[in-house]
C-alpha positions as a printed Julia matrix, in Angstrom:
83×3 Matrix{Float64}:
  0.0    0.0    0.0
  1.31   3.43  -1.13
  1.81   6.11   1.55
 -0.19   9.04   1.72
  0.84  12.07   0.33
  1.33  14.84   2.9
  0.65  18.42   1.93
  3.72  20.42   3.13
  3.46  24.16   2.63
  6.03  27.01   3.01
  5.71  29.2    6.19
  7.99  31.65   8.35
  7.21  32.92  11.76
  9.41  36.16  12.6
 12.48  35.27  10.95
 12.62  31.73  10.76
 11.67  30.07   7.38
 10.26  26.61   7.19
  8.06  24.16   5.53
  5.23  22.8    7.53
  2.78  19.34   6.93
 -1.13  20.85   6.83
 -2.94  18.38   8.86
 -6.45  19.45   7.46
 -8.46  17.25  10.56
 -6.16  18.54  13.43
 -7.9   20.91  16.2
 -4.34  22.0   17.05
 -1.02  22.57  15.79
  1.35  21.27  18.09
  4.92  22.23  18.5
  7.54  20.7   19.8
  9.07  22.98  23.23
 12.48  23.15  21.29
 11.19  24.57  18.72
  8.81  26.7   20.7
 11.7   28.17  22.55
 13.09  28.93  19.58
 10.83  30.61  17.9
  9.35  32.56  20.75
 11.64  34.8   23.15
  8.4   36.59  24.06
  5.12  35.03  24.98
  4.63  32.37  27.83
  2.65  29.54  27.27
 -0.47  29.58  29.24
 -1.67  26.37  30.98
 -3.15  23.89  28.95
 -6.87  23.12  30.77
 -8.47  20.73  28.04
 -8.27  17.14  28.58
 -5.31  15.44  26.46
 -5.06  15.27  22.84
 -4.95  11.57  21.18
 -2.48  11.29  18.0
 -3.36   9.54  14.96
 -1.13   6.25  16.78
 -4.3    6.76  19.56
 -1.47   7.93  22.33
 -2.81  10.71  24.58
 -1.2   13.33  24.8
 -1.22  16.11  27.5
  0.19  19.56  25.66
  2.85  21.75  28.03
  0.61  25.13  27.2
 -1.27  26.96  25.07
 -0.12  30.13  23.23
 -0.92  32.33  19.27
  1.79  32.41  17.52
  1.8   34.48  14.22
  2.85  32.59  11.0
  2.96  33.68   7.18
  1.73  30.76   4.39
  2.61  32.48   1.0
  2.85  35.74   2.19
 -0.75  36.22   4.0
 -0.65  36.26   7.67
 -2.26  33.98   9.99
 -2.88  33.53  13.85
 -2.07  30.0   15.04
 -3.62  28.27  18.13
 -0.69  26.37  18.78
 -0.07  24.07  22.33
């Protein structure tokens, strides 16, 4: 069985350029806190008070925080929910 093609989209966020995966059924965009911390000198995450999030592999998952972080997708700006 083939595997599924993933739609993977340039974006930056303040200086940092990147390519991200759009996950088109995801409530959330989740970071990982390395890359969090590198990307944001500014804003604190703000405690996560939802219930965990399962993964596609059915793991739960409890996110560290909560927090907007700005991102550009071809040049038009967007405000990110991301935990």
């Amino acid at each position: 069985m083939p595997a599924p093609q993933q739609l993977v989209v340039p974006i930056s966020t303040g200086s940092r350029l990147g390519n991200a995966i759009v996950d088109t059924g995801a409530s959330y965009t989740l970071l990982h806190r390395f890359l969090w911390d590198e990307l944001n000198q500014q804003e604190e995450l703000k405690p996560w008070t939802h219930g965990p999030l399962y993964l596609t592999s059915g793991e739960a998952e409890t996110p560290l925080g909560v927090a907007n972080l700005p991102v550009q997708m071809h040049g038009n700006s967007q405000q990110e929910n991301n935990s």
